[in-house]
Phi, psi and omega in degrees: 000179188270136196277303188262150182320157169217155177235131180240144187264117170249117188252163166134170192281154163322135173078349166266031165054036168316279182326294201300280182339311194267323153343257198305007197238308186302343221259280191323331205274152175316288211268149167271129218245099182267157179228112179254128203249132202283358194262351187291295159332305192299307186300343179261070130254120173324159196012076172320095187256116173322307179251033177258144196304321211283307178278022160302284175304346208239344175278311183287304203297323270185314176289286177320296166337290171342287179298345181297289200329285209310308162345293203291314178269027161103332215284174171258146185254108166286124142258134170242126188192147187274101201286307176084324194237094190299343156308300173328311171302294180318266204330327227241002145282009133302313171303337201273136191273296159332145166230092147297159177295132193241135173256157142218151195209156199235126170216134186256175167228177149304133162321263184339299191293333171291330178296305159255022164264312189298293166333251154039263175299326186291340145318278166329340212204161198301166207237066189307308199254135186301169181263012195253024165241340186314296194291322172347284194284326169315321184291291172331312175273355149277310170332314187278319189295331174262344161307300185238052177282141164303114190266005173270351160293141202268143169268124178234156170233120188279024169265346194265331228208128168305152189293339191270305183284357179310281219283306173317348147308319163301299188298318167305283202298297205257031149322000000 
C-alpha cells in the first residue's frame, strides 16, 4: 500500500453504491485509514433541509477541516459524498490545505437501478425524502450528476462490476 496519506474522493448519485464502495475499501486498506461521509455531516445539524446551501457549506467546511486534520497527522482519507456537481468537487478541494496524492472516482449507475436502490433503503432506514418527492429528487440528481461530473474522475458503473471489483480496482491504483 501507499506509505504517505492519501485522499480519495468517492463520488456519484443516490443508488450508485458510494457508501458500500467507501465501507469496504476502507475496511481492505492497511494502513489507518478515516472515512468521512460528507451527506453524514450535512445531518448532525439541527432542522436538517435536504437541498440547503448552508447545510452544504457547513457540511463541505467541516468535512475539509476533518481531512486536514487526520491528513496532518499521517492518516489516509476516504471521503464520500454525492458532490453531484463539479464546481461542488473543485470548491471542497480547495479547502484541503495538506497536499496529499488525491485519487477521485466516481461511480455511477442506470437511473431505473439507483432508483431502486435509493427505493430499498428508504424502506429499511428513517424515511429522509417524503415518498411523493423521491423520483423527483432522484431524477434531479442524476440530471446533475451527468451534466456536471467531474471528467477528470476514473469512472466505475456498479450495475457492470460488484462492489468487491470496485475497490480491488482502486487498491491496484493506488498501490
Amino acid at each position: 500500500m501507499v506509505k504517505s496519506p492519501f485522499l480519495i474522493i468517492i463520488d456519484g448519485p443516490m443508488g450508485s453504491g458510494k457508501s458500500t464502495v467507501a465501507k469496504l475499501l476502507q475496511k481492505r486498506i492497511k494502513e489507518r485509514t478515516a472515512l468521512i461521509s460528507l451527506d453524514n455531516l450535512k445531518r448532525i445539524v439541527s432542522e436538517y433541509k435536504m437541498d440547503s446551501h448552508l447545510h452544504l457549506d457547513l457540511a463541505s467546511k467541516s468535512g475539509a477541516a476533518m481531512v486536514n486534520l487526520y491528513l496532518k497527522e499521517g492518516l489516509s482519507v476516504i471521503v464520500e459524498k454525492a458532490f453531484t456537481i463539479e464546481k461542488y468537487l473543485k470548491s471542497f478541494l480547495k479547502l484541503i490545505k495538506e497536499k496529499p496524492k488525491i485519487f477521485i472516482y466516481q461511480i455511477e449507475v442506470p437511473f431505473e437501478i439507483g432508483f431502486q436502490r435509493v427505493k430499498e433503503r428508504e424502506k429499511l432506514k428513517e424515511k429522509r425524502i417524503p415518498k411523493n418527492k423521491l423520483k423527483e429528487k432522484v431524477t434531479r440528481i442524476y440530471e446533475h450528476f451527468d451534466k456536471f461530473r467531474y471528467n477528470k474522475a476514473k469512472v466505475f458503473d456498479s450495475s457492470k462490476l460488484t462492489p468487491r471489483q470496485i475497490v480491488n480496482r482502486i487498491l491496484k491504483e493506488i498501490k
